[in-house]
Legacy VTK file of the C-alpha trace (Angstrom):
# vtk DataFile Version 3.0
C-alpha trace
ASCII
DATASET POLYDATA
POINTS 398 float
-25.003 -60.058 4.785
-25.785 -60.914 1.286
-29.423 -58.529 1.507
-27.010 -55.486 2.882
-24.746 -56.306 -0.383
-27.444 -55.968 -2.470
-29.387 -52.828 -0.862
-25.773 -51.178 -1.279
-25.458 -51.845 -5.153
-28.616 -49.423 -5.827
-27.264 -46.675 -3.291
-23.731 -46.881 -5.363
-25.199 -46.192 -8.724
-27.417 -43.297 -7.106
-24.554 -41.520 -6.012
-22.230 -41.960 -9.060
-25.355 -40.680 -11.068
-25.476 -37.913 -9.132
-21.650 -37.287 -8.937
-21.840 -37.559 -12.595
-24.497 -34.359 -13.049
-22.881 -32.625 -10.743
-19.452 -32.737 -12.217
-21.389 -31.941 -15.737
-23.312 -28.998 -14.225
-19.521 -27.727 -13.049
-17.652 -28.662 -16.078
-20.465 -26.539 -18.137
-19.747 -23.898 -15.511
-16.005 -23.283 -15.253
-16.021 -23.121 -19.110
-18.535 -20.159 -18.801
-16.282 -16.775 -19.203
-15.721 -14.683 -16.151
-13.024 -13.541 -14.087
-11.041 -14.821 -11.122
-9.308 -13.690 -8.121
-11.661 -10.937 -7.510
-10.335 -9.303 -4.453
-10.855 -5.996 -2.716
-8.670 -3.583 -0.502
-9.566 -0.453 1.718
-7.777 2.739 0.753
-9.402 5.201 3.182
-12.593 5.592 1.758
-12.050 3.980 -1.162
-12.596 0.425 -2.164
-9.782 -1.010 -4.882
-10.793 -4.106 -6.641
-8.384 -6.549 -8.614
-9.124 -9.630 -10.703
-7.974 -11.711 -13.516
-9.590 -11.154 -16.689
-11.144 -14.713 -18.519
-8.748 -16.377 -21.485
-11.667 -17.615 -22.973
-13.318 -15.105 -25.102
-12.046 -11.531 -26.733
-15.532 -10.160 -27.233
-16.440 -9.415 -23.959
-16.481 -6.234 -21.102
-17.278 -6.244 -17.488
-19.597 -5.127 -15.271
-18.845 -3.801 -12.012
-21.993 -4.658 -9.028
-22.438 -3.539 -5.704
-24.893 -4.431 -3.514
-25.757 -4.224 0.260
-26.251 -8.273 0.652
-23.967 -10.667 -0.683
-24.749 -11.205 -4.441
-25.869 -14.188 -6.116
-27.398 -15.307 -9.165
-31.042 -14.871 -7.596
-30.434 -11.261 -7.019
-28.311 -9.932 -9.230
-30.467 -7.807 -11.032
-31.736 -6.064 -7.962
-27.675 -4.969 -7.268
-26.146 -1.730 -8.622
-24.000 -1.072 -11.836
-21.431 0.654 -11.099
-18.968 0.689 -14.053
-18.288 -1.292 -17.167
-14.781 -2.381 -18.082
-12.565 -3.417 -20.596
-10.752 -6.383 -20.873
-6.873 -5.734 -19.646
-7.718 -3.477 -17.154
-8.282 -5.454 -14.231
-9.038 -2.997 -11.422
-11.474 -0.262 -10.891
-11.412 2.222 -7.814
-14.970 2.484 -6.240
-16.123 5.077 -3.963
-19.185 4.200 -2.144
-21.531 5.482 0.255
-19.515 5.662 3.471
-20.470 4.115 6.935
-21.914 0.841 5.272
-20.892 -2.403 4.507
-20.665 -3.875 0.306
-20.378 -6.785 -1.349
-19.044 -6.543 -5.235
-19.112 -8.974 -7.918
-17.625 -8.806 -11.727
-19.873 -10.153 -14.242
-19.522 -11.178 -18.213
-21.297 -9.317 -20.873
-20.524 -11.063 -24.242
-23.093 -11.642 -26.831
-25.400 -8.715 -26.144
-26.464 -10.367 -22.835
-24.965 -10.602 -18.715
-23.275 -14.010 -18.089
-25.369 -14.983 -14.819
-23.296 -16.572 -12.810
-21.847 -16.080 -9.677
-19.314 -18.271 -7.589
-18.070 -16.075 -4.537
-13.950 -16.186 -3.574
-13.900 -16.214 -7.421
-15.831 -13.702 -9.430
-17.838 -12.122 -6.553
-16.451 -11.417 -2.687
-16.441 -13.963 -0.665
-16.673 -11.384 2.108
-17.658 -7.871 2.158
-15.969 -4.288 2.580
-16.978 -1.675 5.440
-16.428 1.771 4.174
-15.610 3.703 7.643
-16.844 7.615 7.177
-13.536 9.380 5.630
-14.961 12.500 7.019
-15.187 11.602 10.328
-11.565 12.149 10.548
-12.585 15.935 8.907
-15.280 16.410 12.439
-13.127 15.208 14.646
-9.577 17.051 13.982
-9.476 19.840 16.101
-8.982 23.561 14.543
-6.226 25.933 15.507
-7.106 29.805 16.448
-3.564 31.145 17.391
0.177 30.302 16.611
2.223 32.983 17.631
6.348 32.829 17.339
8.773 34.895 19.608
12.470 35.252 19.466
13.882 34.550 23.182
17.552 34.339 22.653
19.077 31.815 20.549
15.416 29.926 20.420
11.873 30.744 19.476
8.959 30.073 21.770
5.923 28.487 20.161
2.726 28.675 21.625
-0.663 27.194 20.065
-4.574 27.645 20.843
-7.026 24.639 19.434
-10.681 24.006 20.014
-10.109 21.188 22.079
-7.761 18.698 23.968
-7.115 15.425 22.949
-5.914 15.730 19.447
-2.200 15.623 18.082
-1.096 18.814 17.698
1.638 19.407 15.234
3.773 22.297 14.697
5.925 22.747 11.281
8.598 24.426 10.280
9.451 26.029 6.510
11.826 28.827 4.877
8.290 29.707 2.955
4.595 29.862 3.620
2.623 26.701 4.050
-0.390 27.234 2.665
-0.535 24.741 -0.043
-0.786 20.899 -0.250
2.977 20.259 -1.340
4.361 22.902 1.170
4.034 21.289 4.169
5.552 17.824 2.716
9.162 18.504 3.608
8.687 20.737 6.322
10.574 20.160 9.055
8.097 18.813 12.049
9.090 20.867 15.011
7.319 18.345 17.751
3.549 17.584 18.941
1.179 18.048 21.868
-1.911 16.670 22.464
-3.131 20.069 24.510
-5.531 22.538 23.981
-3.534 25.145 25.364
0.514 24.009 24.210
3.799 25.457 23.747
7.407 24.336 22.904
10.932 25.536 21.787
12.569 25.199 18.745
16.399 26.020 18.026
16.292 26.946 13.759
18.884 28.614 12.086
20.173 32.170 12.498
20.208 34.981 9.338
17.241 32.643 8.046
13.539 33.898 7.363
11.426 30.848 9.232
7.575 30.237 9.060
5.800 28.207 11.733
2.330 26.078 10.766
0.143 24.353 13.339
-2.518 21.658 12.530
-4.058 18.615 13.520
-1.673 15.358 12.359
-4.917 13.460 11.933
-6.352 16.015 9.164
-2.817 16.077 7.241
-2.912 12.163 7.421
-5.635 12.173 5.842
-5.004 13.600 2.926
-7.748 16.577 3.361
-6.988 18.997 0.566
-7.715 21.788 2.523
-6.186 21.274 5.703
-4.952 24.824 5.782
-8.291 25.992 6.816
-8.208 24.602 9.877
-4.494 25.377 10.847
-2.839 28.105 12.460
0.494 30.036 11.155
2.784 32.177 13.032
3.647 35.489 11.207
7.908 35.365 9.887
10.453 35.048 11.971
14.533 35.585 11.598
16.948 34.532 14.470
20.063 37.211 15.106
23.339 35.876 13.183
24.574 37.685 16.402
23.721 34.874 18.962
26.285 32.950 20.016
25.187 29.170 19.516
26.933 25.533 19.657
25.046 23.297 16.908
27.423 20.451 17.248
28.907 19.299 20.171
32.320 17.214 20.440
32.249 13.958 22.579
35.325 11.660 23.015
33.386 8.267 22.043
35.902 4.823 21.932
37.260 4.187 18.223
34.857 1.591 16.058
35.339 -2.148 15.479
37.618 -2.836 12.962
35.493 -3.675 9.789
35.200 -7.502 9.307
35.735 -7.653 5.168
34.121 -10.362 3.652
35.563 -12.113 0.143
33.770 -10.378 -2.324
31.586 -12.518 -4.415
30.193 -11.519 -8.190
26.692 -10.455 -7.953
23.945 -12.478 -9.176
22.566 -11.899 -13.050
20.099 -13.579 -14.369
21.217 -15.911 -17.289
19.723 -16.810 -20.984
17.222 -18.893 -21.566
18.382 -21.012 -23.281
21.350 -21.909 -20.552
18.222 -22.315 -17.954
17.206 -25.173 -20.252
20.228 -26.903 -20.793
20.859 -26.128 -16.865
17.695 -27.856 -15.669
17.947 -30.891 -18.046
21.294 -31.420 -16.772
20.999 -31.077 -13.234
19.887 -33.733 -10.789
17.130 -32.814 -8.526
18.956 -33.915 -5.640
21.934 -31.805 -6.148
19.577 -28.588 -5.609
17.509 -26.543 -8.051
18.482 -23.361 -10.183
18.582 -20.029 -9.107
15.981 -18.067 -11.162
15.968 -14.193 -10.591
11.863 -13.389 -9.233
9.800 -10.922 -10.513
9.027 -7.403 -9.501
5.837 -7.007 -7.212
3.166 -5.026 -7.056
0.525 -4.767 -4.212
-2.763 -5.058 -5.646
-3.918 -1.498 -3.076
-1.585 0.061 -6.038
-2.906 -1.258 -9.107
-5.858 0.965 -8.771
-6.454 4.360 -9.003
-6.502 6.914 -6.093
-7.737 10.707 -4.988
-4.836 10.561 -2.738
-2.406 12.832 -3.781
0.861 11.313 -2.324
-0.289 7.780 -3.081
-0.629 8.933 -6.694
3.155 9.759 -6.516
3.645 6.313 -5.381
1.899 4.887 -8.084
3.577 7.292 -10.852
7.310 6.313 -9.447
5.920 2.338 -9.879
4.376 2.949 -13.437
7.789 4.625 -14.233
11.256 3.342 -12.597
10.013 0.953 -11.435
8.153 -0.998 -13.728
11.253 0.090 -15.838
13.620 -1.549 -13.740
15.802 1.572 -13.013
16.407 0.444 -9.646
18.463 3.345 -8.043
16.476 5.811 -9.222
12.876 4.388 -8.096
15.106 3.123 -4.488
16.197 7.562 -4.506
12.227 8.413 -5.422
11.134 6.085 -2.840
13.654 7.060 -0.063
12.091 11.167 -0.816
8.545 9.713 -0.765
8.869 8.341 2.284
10.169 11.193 3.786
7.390 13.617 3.253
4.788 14.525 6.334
1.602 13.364 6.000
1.237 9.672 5.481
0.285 7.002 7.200
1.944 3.844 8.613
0.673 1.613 6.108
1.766 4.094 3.198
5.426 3.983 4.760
5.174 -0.049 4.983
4.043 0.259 1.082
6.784 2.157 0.449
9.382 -0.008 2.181
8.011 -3.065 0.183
9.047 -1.797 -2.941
12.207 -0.060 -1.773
13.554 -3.718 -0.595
12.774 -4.727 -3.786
15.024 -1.909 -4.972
17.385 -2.935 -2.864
17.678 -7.067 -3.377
17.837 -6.050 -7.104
20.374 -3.716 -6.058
22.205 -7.223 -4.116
21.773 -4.987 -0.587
20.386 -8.041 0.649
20.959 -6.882 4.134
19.029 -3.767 3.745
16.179 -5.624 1.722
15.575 -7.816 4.582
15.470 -5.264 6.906
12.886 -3.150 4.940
10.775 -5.970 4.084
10.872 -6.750 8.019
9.458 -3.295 9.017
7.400 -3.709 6.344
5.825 -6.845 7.705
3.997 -4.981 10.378
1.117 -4.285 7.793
2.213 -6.701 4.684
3.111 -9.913 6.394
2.383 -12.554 4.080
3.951 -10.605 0.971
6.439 -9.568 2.893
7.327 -12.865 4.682
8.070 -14.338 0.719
10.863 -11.697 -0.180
12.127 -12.455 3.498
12.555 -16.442 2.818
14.061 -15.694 -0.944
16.728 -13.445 1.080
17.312 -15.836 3.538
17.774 -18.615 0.571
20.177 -16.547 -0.991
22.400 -16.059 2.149
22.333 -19.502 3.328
25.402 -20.893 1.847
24.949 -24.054 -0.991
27.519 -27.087 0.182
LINES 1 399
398 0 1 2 3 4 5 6 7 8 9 10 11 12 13 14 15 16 17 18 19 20 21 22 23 24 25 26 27 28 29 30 31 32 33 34 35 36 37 38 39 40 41 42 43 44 45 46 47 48 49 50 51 52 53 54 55 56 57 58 59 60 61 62 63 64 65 66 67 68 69 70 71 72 73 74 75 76 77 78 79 80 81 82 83 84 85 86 87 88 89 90 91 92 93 94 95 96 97 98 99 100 101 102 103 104 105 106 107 108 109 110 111 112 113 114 115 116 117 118 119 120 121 122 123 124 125 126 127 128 129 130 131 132 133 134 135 136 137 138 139 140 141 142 143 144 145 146 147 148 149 150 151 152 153 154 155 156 157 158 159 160 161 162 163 164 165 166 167 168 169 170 171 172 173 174 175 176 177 178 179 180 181 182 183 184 185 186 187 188 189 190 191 192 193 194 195 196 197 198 199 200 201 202 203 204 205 206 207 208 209 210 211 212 213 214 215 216 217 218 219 220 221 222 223 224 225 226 227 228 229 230 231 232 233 234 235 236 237 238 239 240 241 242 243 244 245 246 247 248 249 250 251 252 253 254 255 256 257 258 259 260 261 262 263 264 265 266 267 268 269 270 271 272 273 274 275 276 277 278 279 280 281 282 283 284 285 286 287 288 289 290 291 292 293 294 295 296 297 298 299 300 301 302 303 304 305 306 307 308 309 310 311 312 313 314 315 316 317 318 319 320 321 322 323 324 325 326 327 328 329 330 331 332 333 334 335 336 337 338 339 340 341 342 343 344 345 346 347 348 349 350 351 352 353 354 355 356 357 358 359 360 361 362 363 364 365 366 367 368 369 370 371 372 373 374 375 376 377 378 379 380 381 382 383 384 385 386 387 388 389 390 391 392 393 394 395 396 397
């Protein structure tokens, strides 16, 4: 016993030697500048990448590096320079090569020299990005030849020829021509077929000059800025105010609950802070915690910049109302966004993120939970916080 006692004393001090250099090598580290949080989100074809700038030095910019292998400090001169930033910026919209896979870091240039050093989840991915081919959605969508539009009573028949079955076939309806990227946004969307060879009905409006558009929904989703040359449009149509027609129809339904009124209680308002002090050092942390108003949030797909046209409307309504706390009016700009043709499921689940903001700042706390739970579906985890705030605020305090 007493010889293992003594072969153990030499292995002790080897390994708090060692301990010791290594927690000097990382203390020498961590006070080198460079950023944090580096993270990176698919927008289509484009990659949007977010970080933290460094607190510890003023003099510095950023360099932007791609590569096709995960970076490190042995290779970072072979990688790519994409851009150079300035501090307070914090994101910078990439567009690479499509079809392959890229791995981004954010380095330190201070001093007239690159800061090598690279610790992945921190300054460079920890994973990479796949760019999928944004034109692929371009080759596949299917072009229209034909969309003609006859009058058959009260109704107008609507038959379409494409280039090939299989793809969603949309048809539109306007008082105008839809030839241009904002005209189709608010059109009304008559129905879809996935035919080659497809026709439906649609019931407009009589006395009113009605133009008919059909295209692939993929190529509209997409954002393509010239969809139109791929779509078919019917020549005008008007409907005879002569045509006897029933738009709403009378049904004898049983009268609603009777409204259950709650008391009303004042809203919540965030309060001084000085009365937050004097709050907290009064209260005892058993008898619950203060009720502190949180702070707006932004996803970090929309700190970046974008080529997508309706996502830049997104981003102008959260650079404006928004971030300016004008709640109904970004909730009434969000509500119109959201309504336009074109966008994609995760663009609507965006969308109702920040409208359930809207709305909990607005005290709908009802309709803030249910956005942020539709909203889930693509933003779970950010989604899933608001959710647990709104529950917090409903559960009643004994």
């Amino acid at each position: 016993m007493r010889e293992m006692k003594i072969t153990a004393i030499p292995v002790f001090l080897l390994l708090l030697l060692t301990h010791n250099l290594y927690s000097e090598d990382m203390n020498t580290n961590l006070h080198a500048p460079f950023v944090s949080h580096l993270s990176a989100k698919l927008n289509g074809s484009e990659v949007i990448l977010n970080w933290r700038d460094s607190p510890d030095s003023s003099d510095m910019v950023y360099e932007i590096r791609r590569h096709e292998d995960a970076i490190t400090a042995e290779n970072l001169n072979d990688t790519e320079q994409v851009a150079v930033i300035a501090r307070g910026i914090q994101t910078y919209t990439d567009r690479p090569a499509e079809g392959k896979t890229w791995w981004y870091a954010v380095v330190t240039f201070s001093g007239g020299e690159t800061v090598e050093l690279i610790i992945p989840w921190r300054n460079a991915l920890g994973i990479p990005v796949t760019v999928f081919p944004g034109t692929q959605q371009l080759s596949n969508a299917a072009e229209l030849y034909s969309l003609s539009a006859e009058v058959s009573g009260a109704t107008v028949s609507l038959n379409f020829n494409a280039d090939r079955p299989g793809r969603e076939i949309a048809i539109f309806r306007s008082t105008g021509p839809m030839n241009t990227l904002e005209a189709i946004d608010h059109a009304v969307k008559v129905g879809s077929s996935t035919a080659q060879y497809g026709g439906m009905e649609d019931s407009p409006l009589p006395g009113i000059t009605w133009y008919y558009t059909a295209v692939d929904t993929g190529l509209i989703e997409s954002g393509y800025p010239d969809w139109f040359e791929k779509a078919a449009f019917s020549s005008p149509i008007t409907l005879s105010l002569g045509e006897t027609r029933i738009f709403f129809e009378s049904s004898i339904r049983p009268a609603p609950l009777p409204l259950l009124r709650r008391r009303e209680m004042p809203d919540r308002a965030p309060i001084s802070a000085e009365a937050t002090v004097a709050l907290s050092t009064t209260l005892d942390p058993v008898q619950g915690r203060l009720w502190v108003q949180p702070e707006p949030e932004i996803l970090d797909i929309d700190r970046g910049n974008t080529d997508n046209r309706r996502q830049q409307i997104l981003k102008e309504i959260l650079e404006d109302s928004f971030a300016n706390r004008n709640w109904t009016e970004a909730n009434k700009e969000l509500f119109a966004l959201s309504a336009t043709n074109g966008l994609d499921a995760a663009a609507k689940a965006r969308i109702l993120f920040y409208r359930g903001q809207c709305q909990y700042y607005l005290d709908d706390l009802r309709s803030a939970f249910l956005s942020f739970l539709v909203a889930s579906d693509h933003y779970y985890p950010e989604s899933r916080k608001w959710m647990l705030r709104i529950y917090g605020d409903l559960t009643p305090v004994s």
